[in-house]
N, CA and C atoms as an extended XYZ file, in Angstrom:
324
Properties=species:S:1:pos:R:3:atomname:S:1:resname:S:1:resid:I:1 pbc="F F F"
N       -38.400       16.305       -1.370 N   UNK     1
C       -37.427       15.336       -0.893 CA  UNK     1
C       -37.119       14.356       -2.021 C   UNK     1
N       -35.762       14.080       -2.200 N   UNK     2
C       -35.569       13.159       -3.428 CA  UNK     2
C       -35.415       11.918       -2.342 C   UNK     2
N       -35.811       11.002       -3.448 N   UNK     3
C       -35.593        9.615       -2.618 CA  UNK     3
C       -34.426        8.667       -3.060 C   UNK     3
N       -33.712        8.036       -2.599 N   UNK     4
C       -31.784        7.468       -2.803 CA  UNK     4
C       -32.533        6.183       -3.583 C   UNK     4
N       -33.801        5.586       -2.983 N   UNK     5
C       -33.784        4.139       -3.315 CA  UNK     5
C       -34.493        3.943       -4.629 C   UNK     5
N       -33.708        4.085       -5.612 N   UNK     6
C       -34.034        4.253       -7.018 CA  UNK     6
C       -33.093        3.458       -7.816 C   UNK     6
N       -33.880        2.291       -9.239 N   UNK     7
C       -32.956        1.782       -9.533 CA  UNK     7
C       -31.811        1.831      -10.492 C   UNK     7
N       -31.196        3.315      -10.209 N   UNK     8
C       -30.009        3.853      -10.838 CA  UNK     8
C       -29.099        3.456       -9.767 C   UNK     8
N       -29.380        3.919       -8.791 N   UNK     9
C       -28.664        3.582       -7.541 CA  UNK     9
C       -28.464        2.434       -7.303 C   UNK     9
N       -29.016        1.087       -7.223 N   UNK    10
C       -28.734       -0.098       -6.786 CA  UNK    10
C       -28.123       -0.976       -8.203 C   UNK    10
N       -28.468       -0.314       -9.500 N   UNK    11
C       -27.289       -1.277      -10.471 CA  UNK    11
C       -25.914       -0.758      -10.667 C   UNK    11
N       -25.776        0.977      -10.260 N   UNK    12
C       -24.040        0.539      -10.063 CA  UNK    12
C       -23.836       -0.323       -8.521 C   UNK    12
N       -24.379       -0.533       -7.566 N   UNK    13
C       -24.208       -1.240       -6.567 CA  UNK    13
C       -24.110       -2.676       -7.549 C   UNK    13
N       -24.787       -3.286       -8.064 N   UNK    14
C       -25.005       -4.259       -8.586 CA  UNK    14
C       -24.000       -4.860       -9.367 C   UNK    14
N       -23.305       -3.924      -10.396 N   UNK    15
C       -22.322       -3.512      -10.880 CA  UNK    15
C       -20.763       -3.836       -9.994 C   UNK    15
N       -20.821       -3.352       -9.303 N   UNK    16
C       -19.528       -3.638       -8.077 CA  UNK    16
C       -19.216       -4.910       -7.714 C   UNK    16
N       -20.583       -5.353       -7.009 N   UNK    17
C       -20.272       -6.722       -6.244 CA  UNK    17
C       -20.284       -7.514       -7.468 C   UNK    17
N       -21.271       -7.424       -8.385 N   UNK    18
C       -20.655       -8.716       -9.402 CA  UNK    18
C       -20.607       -8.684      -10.515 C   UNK    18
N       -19.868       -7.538      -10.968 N   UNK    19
C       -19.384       -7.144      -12.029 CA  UNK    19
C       -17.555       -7.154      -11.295 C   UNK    19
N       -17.223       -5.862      -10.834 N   UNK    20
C       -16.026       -5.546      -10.800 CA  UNK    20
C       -15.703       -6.261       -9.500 C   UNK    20
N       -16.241       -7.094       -8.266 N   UNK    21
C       -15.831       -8.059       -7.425 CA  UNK    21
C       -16.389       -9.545       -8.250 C   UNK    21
N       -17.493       -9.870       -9.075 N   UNK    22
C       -17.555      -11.053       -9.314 CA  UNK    22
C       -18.411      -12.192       -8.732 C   UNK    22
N       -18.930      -11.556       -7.760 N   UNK    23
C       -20.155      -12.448       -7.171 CA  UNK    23
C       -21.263      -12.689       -7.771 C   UNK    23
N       -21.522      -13.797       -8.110 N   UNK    24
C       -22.730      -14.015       -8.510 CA  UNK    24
C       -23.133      -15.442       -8.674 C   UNK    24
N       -24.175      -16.668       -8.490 N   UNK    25
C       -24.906      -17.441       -8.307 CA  UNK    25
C       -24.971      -17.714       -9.466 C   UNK    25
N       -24.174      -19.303       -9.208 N   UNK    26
C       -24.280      -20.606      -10.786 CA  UNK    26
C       -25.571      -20.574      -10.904 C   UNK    26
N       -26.075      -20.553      -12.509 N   UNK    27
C       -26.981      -20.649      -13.107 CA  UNK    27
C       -27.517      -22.428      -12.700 C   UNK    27
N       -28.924      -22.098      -12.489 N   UNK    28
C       -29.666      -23.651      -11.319 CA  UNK    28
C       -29.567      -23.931      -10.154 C   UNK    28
N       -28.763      -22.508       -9.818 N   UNK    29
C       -28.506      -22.891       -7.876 CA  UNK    29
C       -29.697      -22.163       -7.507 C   UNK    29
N       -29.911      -22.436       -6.413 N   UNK    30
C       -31.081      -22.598       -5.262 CA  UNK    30
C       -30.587      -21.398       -3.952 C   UNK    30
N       -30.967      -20.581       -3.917 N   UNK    31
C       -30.194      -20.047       -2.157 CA  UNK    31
C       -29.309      -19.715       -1.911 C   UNK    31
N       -28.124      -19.623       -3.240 N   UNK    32
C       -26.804      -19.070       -3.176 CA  UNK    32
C       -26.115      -20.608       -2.490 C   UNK    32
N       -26.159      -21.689       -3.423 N   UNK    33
C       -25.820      -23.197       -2.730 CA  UNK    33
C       -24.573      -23.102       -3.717 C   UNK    33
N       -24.655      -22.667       -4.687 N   UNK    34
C       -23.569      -22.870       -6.025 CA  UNK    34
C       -23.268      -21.572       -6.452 C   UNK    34
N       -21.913      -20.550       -5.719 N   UNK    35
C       -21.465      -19.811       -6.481 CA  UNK    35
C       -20.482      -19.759       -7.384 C   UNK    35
N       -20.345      -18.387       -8.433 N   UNK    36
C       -19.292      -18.359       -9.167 CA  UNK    36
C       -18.575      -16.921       -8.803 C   UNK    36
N       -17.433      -17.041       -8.671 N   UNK    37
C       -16.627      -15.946       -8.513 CA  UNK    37
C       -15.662      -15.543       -9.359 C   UNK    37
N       -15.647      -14.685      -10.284 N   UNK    38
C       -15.322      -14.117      -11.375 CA  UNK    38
C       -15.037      -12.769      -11.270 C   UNK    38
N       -13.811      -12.298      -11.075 N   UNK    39
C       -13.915      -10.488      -10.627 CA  UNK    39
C       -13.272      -10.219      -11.955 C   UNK    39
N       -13.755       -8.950      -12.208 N   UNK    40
C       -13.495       -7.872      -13.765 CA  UNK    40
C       -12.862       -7.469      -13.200 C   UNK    40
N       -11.119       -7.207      -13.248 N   UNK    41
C       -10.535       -6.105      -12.439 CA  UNK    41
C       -10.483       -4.825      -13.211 C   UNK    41
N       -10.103       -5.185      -14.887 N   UNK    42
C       -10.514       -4.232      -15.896 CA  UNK    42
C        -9.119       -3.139      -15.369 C   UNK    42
N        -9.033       -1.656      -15.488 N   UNK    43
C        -7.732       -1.063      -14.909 CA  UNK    43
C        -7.744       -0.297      -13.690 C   UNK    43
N        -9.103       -1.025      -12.657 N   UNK    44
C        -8.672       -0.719      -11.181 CA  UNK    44
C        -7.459       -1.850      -10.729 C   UNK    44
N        -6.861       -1.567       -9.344 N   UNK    45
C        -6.235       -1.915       -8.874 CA  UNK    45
C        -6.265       -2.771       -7.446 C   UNK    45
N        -7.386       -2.417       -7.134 N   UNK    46
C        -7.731       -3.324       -6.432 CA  UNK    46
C        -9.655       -3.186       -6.287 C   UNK    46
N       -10.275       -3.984       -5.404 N   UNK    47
C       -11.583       -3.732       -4.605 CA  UNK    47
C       -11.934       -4.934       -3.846 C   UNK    47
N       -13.004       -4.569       -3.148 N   UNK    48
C       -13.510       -5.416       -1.931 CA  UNK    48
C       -14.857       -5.380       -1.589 C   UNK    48
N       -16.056       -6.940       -1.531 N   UNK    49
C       -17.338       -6.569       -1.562 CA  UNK    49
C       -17.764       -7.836       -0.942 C   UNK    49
N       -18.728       -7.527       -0.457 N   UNK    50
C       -19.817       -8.705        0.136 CA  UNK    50
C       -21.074       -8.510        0.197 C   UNK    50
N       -21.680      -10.210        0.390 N   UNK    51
C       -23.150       -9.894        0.089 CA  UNK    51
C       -23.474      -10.727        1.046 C   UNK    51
N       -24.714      -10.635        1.508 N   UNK    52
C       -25.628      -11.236        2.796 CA  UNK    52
C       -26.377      -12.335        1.987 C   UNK    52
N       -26.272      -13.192        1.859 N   UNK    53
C       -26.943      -14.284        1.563 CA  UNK    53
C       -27.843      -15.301        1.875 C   UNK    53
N       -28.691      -15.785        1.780 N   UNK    54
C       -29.625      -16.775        2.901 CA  UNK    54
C       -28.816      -17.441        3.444 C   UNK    54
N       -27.403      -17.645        2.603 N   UNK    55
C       -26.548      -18.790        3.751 CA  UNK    55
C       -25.622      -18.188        4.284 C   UNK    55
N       -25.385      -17.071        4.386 N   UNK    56
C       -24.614      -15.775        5.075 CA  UNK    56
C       -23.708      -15.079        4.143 C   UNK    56
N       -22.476      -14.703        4.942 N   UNK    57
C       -21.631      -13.695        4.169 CA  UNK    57
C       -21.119      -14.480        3.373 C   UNK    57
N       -20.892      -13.967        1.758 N   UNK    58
C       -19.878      -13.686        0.403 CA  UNK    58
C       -19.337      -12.898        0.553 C   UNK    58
N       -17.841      -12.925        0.470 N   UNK    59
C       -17.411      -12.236        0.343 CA  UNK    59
C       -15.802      -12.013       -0.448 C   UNK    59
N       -15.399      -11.068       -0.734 N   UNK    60
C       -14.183      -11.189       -2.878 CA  UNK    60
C       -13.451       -9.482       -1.926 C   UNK    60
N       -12.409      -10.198       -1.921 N   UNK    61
C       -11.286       -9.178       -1.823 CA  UNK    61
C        -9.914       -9.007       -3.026 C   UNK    61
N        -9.933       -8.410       -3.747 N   UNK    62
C        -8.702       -8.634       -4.603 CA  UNK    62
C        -7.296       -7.584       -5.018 C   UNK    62
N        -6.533       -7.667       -5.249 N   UNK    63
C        -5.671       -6.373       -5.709 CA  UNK    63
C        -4.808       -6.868       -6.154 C   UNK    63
N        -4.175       -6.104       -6.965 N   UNK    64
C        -3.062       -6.387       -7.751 CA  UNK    64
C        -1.709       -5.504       -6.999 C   UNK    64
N        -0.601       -6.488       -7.071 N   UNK    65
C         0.600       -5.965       -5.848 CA  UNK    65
C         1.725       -6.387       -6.422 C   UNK    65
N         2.421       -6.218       -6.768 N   UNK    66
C         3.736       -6.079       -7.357 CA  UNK    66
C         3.755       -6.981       -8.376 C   UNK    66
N         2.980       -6.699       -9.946 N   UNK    67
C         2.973       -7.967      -10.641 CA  UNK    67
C         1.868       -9.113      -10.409 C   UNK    67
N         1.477       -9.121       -9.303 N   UNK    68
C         0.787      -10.512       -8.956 CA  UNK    68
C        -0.707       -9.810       -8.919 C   UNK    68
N        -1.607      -10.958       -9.002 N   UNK    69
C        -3.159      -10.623       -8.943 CA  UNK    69
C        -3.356      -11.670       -7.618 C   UNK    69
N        -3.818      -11.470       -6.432 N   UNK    70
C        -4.097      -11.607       -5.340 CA  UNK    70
C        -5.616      -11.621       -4.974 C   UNK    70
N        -6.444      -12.734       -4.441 N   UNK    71
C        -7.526      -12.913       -4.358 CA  UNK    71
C        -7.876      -13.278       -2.862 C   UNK    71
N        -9.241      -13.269       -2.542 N   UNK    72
C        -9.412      -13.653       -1.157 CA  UNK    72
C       -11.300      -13.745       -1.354 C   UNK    72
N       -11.879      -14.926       -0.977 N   UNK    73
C       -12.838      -15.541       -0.943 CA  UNK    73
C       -13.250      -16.111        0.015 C   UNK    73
N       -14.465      -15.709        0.746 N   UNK    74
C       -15.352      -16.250        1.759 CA  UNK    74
C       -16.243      -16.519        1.191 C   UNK    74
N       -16.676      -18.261        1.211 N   UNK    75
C       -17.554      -18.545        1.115 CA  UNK    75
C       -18.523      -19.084        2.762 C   UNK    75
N       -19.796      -18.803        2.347 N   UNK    76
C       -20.678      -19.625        3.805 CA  UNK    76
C       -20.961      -20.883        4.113 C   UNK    76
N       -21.402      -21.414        5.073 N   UNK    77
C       -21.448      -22.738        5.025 CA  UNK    77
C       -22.474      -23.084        4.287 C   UNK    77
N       -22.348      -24.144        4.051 N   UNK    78
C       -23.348      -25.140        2.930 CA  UNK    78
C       -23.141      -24.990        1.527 C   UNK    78
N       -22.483      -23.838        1.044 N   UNK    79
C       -22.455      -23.185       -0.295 CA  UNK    79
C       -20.808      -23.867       -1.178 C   UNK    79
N       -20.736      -23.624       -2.390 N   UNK    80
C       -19.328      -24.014       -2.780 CA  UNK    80
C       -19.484      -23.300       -3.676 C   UNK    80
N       -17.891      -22.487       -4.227 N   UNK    81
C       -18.050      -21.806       -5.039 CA  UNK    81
C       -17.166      -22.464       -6.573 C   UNK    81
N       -17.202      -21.706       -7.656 N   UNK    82
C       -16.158      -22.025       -8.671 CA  UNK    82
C       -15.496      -20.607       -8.901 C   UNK    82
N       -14.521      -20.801       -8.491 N   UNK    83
C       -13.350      -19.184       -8.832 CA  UNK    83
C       -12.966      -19.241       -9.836 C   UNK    83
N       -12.820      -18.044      -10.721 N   UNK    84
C       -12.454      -18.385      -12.037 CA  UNK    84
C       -11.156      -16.692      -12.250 C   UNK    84
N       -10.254      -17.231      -12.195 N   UNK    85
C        -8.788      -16.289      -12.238 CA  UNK    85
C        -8.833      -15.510      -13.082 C   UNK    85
N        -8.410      -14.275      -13.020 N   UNK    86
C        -8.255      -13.686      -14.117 CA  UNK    86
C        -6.959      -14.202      -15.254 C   UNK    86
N        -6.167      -14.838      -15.161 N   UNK    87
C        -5.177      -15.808      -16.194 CA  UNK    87
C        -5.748      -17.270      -16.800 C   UNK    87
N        -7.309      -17.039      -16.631 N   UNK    88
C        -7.997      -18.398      -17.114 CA  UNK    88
C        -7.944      -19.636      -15.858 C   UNK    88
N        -7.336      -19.531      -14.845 N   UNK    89
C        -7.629      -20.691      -13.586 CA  UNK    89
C        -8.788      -20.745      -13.363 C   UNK    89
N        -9.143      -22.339      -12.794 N   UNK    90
C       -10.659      -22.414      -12.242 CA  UNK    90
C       -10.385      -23.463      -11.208 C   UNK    90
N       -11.358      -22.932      -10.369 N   UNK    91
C       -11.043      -23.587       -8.869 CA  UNK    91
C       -12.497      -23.968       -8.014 C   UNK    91
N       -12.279      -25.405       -8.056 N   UNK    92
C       -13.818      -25.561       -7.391 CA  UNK    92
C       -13.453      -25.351       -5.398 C   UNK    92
N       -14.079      -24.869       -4.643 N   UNK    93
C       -13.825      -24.386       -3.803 CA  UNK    93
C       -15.172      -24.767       -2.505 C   UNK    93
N       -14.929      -25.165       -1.348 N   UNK    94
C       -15.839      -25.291       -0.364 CA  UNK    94
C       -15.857      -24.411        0.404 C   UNK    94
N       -17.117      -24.619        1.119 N   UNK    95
C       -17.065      -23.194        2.083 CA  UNK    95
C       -15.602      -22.991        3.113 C   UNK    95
N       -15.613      -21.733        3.527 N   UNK    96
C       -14.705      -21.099        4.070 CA  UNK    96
C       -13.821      -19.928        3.375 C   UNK    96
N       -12.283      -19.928        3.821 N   UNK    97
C       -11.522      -18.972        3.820 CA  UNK    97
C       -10.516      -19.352        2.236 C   UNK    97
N       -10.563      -18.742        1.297 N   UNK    98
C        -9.817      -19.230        0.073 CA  UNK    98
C        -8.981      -18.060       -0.206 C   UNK    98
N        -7.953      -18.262       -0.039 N   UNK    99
C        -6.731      -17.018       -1.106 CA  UNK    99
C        -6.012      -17.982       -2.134 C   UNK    99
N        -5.790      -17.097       -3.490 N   UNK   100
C        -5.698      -17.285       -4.723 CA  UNK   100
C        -4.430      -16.179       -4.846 C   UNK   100
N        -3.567      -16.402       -6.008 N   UNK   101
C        -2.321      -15.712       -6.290 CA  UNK   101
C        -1.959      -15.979       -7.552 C   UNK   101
N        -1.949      -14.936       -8.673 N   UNK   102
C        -1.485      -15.719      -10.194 CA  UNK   102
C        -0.628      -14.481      -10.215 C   UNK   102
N         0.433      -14.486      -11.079 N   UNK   103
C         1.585      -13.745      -11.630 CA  UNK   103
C         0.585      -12.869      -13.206 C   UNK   103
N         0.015      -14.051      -13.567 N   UNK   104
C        -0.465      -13.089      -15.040 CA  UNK   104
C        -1.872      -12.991      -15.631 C   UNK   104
N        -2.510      -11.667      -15.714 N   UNK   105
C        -3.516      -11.658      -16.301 CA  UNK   105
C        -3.546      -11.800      -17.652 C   UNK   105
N        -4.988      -12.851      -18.005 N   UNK   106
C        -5.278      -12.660      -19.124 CA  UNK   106
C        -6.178      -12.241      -19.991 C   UNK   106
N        -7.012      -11.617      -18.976 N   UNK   107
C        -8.275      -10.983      -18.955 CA  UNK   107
C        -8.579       -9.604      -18.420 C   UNK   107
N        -9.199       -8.776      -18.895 N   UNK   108
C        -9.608       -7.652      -18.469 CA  UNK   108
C       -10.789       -7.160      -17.519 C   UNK   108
């Protein structure tokens, strides 16, 4: 019997959510209290990911749609995040429901 839970398997998982979605926990935060959201879109076209957190769901929806780069951010309560655009924007952000919209990338 081969076994799935091996850690080849969980760093492209790892890879996804916060690499190519961007989730991942400001350096000195505590519990997922201070995130940063940063998605690599690189030459996919879109993706979508979440993570279970001690303070609940994260979660990074993004795609690119006629020209525009289109974002969508759940943060949990107690937590705040910093979004950081792919055209260089940065956005300090409180918990809840956040959509984001830039015309131009400047990043890969």
């Amino acid at each position: 019997m081969n076994s799935f839970n091996h850690y080849a398997f969980g760093s492209v998982g790892e890879w996804l959510y916060g690499g190519v979605a961007g989730i991942a926990q400001a350096p000195d935060s505590v519990a997922y209290r201070e995130l940063v959201i940063r998605p690599l879109p690189g030459e996919l076209t879109w993706a979508r990911a979440s993570y279970e957190s001690v303070r609940g769901r994260i979660a990074v929806s993004w795609e690119r749609r006629g020209g525009d780069f289109h974002l969508a951010v759940t943060v949990p309560p107690g937590a705040s995040a910093t979004v950081h655009l792919p055209d260089g924007q940065t956005h300090q952000v409180p918990s809840g429901d956040h959509t984001f919209r830039t015309t131009e990338e400047t990043t890969a």
